[in-house]
C-alpha positions as CSV (number, residue, x, y, z in Angstrom):
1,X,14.5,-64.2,-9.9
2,X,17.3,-64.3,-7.6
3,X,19.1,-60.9,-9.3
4,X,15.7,-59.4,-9.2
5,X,16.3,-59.7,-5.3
6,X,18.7,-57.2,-4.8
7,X,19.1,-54.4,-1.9
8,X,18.8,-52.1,-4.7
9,X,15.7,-53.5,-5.9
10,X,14.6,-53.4,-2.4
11,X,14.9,-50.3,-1.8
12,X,13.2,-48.8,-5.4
13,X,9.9,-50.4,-3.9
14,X,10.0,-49.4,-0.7
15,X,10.6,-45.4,-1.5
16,X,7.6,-46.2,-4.4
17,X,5.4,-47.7,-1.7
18,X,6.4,-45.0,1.1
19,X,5.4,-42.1,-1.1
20,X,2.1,-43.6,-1.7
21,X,2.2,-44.6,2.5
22,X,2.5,-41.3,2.8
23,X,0.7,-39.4,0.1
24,X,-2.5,-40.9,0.8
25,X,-2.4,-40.3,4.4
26,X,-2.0,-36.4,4.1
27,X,-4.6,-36.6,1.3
28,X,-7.3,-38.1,3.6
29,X,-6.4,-36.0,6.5
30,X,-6.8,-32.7,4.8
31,X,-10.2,-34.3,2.5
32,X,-11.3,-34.3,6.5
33,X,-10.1,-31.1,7.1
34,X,-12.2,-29.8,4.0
35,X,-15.0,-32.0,5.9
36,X,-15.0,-29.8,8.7
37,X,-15.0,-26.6,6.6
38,X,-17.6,-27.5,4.4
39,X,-20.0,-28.8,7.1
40,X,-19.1,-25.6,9.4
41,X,-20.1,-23.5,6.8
42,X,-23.9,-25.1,6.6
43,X,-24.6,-23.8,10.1
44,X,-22.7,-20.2,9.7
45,X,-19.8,-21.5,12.9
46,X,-16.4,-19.9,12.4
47,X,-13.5,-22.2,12.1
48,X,-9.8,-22.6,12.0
49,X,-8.3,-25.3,10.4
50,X,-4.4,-26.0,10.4
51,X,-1.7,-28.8,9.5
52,X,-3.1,-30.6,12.3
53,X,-6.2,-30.1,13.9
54,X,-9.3,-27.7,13.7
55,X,-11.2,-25.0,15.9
56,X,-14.5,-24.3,16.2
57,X,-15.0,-20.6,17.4
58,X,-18.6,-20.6,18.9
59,X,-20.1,-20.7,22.4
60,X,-21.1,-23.8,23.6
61,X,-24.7,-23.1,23.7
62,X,-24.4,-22.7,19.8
63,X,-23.8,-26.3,19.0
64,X,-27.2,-28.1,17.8
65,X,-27.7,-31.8,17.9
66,X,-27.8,-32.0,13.9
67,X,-24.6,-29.9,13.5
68,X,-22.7,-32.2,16.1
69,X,-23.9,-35.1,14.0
70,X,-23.2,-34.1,10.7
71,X,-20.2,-32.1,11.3
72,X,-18.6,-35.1,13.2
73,X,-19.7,-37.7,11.1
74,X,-19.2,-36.2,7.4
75,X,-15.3,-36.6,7.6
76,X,-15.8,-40.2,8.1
77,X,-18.4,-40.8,5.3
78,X,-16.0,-39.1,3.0
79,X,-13.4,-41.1,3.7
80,X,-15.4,-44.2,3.4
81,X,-16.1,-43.0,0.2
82,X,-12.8,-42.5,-1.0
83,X,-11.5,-45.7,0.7
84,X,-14.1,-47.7,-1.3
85,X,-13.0,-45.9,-4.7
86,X,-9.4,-46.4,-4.0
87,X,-10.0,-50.1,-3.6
88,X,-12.4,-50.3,-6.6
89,X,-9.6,-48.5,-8.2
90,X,-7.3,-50.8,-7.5
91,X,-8.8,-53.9,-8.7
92,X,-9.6,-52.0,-11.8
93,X,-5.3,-51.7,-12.2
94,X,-4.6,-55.0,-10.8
95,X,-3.9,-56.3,-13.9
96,X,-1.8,-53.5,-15.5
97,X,2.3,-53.5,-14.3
98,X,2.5,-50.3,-12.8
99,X,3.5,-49.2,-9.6
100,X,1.0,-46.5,-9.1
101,X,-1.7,-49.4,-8.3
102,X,0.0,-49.0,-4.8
103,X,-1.2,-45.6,-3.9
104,X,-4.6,-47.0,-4.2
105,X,-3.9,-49.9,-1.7
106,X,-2.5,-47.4,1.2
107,X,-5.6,-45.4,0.3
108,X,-7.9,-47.9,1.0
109,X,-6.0,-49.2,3.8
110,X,-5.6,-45.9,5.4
111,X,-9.0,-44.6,5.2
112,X,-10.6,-48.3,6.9
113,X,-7.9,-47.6,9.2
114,X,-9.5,-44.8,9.7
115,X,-13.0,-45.4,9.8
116,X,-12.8,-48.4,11.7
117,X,-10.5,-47.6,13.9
118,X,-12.6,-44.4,15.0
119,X,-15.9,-46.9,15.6
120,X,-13.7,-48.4,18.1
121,X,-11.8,-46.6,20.0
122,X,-13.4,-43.7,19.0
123,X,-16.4,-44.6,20.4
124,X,-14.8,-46.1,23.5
125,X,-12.6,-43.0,23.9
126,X,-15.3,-40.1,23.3
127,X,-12.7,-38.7,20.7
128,X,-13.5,-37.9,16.7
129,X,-16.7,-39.6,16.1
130,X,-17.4,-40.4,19.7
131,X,-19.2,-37.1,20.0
132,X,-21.6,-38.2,17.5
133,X,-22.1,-41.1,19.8
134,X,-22.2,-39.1,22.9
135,X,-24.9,-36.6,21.5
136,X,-27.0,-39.9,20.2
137,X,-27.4,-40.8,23.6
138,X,-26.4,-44.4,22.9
139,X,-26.4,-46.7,25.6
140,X,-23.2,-48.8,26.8
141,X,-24.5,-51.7,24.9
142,X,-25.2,-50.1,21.6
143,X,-21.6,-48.6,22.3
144,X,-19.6,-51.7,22.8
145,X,-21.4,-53.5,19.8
146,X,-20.3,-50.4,17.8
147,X,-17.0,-51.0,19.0
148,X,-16.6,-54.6,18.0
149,X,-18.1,-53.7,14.1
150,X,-15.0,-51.4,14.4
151,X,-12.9,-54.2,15.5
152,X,-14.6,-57.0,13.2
153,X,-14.3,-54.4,10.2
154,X,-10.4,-53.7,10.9
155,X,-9.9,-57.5,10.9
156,X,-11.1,-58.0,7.5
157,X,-9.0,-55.5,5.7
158,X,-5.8,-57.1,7.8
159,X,-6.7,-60.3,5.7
160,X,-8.0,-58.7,2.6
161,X,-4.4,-56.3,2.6
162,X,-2.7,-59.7,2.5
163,X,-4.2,-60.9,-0.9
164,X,-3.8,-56.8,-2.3
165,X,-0.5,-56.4,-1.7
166,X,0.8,-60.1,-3.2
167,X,-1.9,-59.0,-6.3
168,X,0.1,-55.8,-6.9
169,X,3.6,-57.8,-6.9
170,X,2.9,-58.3,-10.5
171,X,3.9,-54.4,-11.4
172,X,7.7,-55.8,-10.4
173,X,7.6,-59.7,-11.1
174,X,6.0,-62.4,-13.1
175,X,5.4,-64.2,-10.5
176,X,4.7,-63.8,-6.3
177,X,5.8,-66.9,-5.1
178,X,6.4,-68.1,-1.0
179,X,10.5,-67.7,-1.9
180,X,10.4,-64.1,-2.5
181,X,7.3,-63.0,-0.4
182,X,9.1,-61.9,2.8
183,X,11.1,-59.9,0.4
184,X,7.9,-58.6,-1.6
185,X,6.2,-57.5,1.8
186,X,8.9,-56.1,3.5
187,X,9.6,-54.2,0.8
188,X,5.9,-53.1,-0.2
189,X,4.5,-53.2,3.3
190,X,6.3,-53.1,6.6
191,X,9.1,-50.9,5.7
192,X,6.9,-48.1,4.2
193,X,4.8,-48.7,6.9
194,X,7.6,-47.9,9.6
195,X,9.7,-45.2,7.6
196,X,6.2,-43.6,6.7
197,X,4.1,-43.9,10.4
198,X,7.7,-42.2,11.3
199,X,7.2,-39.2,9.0
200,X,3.6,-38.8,9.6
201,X,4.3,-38.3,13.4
202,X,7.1,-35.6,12.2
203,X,4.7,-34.1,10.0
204,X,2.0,-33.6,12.9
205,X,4.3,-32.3,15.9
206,X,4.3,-30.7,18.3
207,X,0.3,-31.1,18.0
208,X,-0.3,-34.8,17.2
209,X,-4.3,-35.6,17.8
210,X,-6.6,-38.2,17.9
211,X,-6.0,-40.3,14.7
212,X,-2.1,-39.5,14.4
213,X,-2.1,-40.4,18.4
214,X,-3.5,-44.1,17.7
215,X,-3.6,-44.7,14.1
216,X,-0.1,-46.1,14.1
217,X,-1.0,-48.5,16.7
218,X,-4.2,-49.4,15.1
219,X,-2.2,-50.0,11.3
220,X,0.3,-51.8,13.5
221,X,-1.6,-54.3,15.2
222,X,-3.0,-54.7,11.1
223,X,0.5,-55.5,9.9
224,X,0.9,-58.1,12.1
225,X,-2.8,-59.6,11.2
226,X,-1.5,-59.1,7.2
227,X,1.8,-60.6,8.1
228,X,0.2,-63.8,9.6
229,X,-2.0,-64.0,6.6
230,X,0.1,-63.7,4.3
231,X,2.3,-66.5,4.7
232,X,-1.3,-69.1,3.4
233,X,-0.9,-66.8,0.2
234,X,-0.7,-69.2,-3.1
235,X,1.6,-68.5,-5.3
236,X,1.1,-66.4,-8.5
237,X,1.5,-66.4,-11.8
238,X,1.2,-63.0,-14.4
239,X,0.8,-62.2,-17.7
240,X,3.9,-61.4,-19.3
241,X,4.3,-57.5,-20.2
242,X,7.0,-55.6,-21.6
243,X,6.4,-52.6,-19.7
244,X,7.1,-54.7,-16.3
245,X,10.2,-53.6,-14.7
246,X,11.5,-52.7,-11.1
247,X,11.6,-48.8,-11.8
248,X,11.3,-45.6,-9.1
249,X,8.4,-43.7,-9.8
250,X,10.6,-40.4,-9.4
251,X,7.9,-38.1,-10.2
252,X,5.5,-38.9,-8.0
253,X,8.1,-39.7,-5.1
254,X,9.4,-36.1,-5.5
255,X,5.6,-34.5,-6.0
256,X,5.1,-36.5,-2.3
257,X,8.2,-34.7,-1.1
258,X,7.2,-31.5,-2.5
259,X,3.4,-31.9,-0.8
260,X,4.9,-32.9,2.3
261,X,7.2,-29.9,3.3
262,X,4.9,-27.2,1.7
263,X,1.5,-28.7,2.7
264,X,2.9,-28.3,6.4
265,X,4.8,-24.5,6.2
266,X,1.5,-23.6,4.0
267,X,-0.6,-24.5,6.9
268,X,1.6,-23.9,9.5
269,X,-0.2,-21.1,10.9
270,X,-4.0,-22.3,9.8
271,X,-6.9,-20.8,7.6
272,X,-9.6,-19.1,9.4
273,X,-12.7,-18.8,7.6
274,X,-16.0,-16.9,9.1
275,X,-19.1,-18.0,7.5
């Protein structure tokens, strides 16, 4: 165990779980972004969508209380969606010693993150699904209990990530134990969560919005939930299997590098797309 340990080691999981950190970020942004599009094109409204945001070009007076609603809202139902299958993919792996299992966990994490975390501030801020809100007339009541379902609904994955990442342990070692568990999560959580927040906000500059503005704050806050949790984690033991080895998953690491730099010079300067 102690040889398994290593800087080296260390460092093999944390570039596997920052690629996946990453990956699944700019996969969910731009399933949004295709959100947005699709849902555009239903009511015939011109948009522009970029590496970073999107423009609706039509008058005010053109917006209709169903398009608000479904426009606004569909990005976040799809990303539900795709949360829930990530994490029902996930358990599906959980028992196989591969990597890979973590690109499902940062999927799921980053799309409740998302969801959630747009219920509640969202809704407090009038920003992303808040317009939905806003057009629904809602009073401050319904509001603020919206809000704390947001809040209530970000707490549980915080203690649900804690069991996830000490279940997908077992694509390195045969057993997750409390000696080696700051290393596992420091390794598999907090440092791809720092190096990859970091190269999220590079990807989004100079035009960071509502999400990349207060999504790191929001996973933040959620890492130190996981972290508390974490340390009433039993220990583990696994099924033995050849295949199980502390390995960098080089082709996917460089296939995130690859979707990273071209996604954003691709989009640099936006699709526009008139209905």
């Amino acid at each position: 165990m102690k040889e398994q340990l290593s800087r080296q080691n260390f460092w093999i999981i944390a570039l596997n779980s920052t690629a996946a950190f990453v990956m699944s970020y700019l996969i969910l942004f731009y399933i949004n972004q295709f959100s947005y599009l699709l849902t555009a094109g239903m009511y015939d409204y011109a948009i522009s969508i970029n590496y970073s945001s999107y423009f609706f070009h039509v008058e005010p007076y053109e917006w209709t209380h169903d398009a608000v609603i479904l426009i606004f809202s569909s990005g976040y139902i799809l990303t539900l969606i795709v949360g829930l299958l990530a994490l029902l993919a996930f358990y599906q792996l959980v028992a196989d010693a591969i990597p890979i299992k973590v690109f499902f966990f940062w999927t799921s994490f980053h799309a409740i993150t998302y969801v959630f975390g747009g219920l509640m501030l969202g809704n407090l801020l009038t920003e992303g699904i808040g317009h939905v809100f806003n057009w629904m007339y809602l009073t401050d009541t319904v509001k603020m209990i919206i809000s704390l379902f947001g809040f209530f609904g970000l707490l549980v994955m915080s203690i649900l990530s804690a069991r996830l990442i000490a279940l997908s342990s077992n694509a390195y070692f045969v057993r997750y134990s409390e000696r080696m568990s700051p290393f596992f999560i420091t390794a598999q959580a907090f440092v791809p969560y720092l190096i990859g927040s970091a190269l999220i906000y590079v990807y989004f500059l100079p035009e960071n919005q509502f999400h990349e503005r207060y999504g790191w704050i929001i996973e933040g806050v959620m890492m130190i939930l996981f972290f508390l949790r974490a340390r009433y984690n039993d220990d583990l033991m696994f099924e033995e299997d050849d295949n199980r080895n502390i390995r960098l998953m080089k082709g996917f690491v460089i296939f995130t590098a690859i979707f990273y730099m071209a996604s954003r010079i691709v989009m640099h300067k936006g699709i526009y797309i008139e209905w």
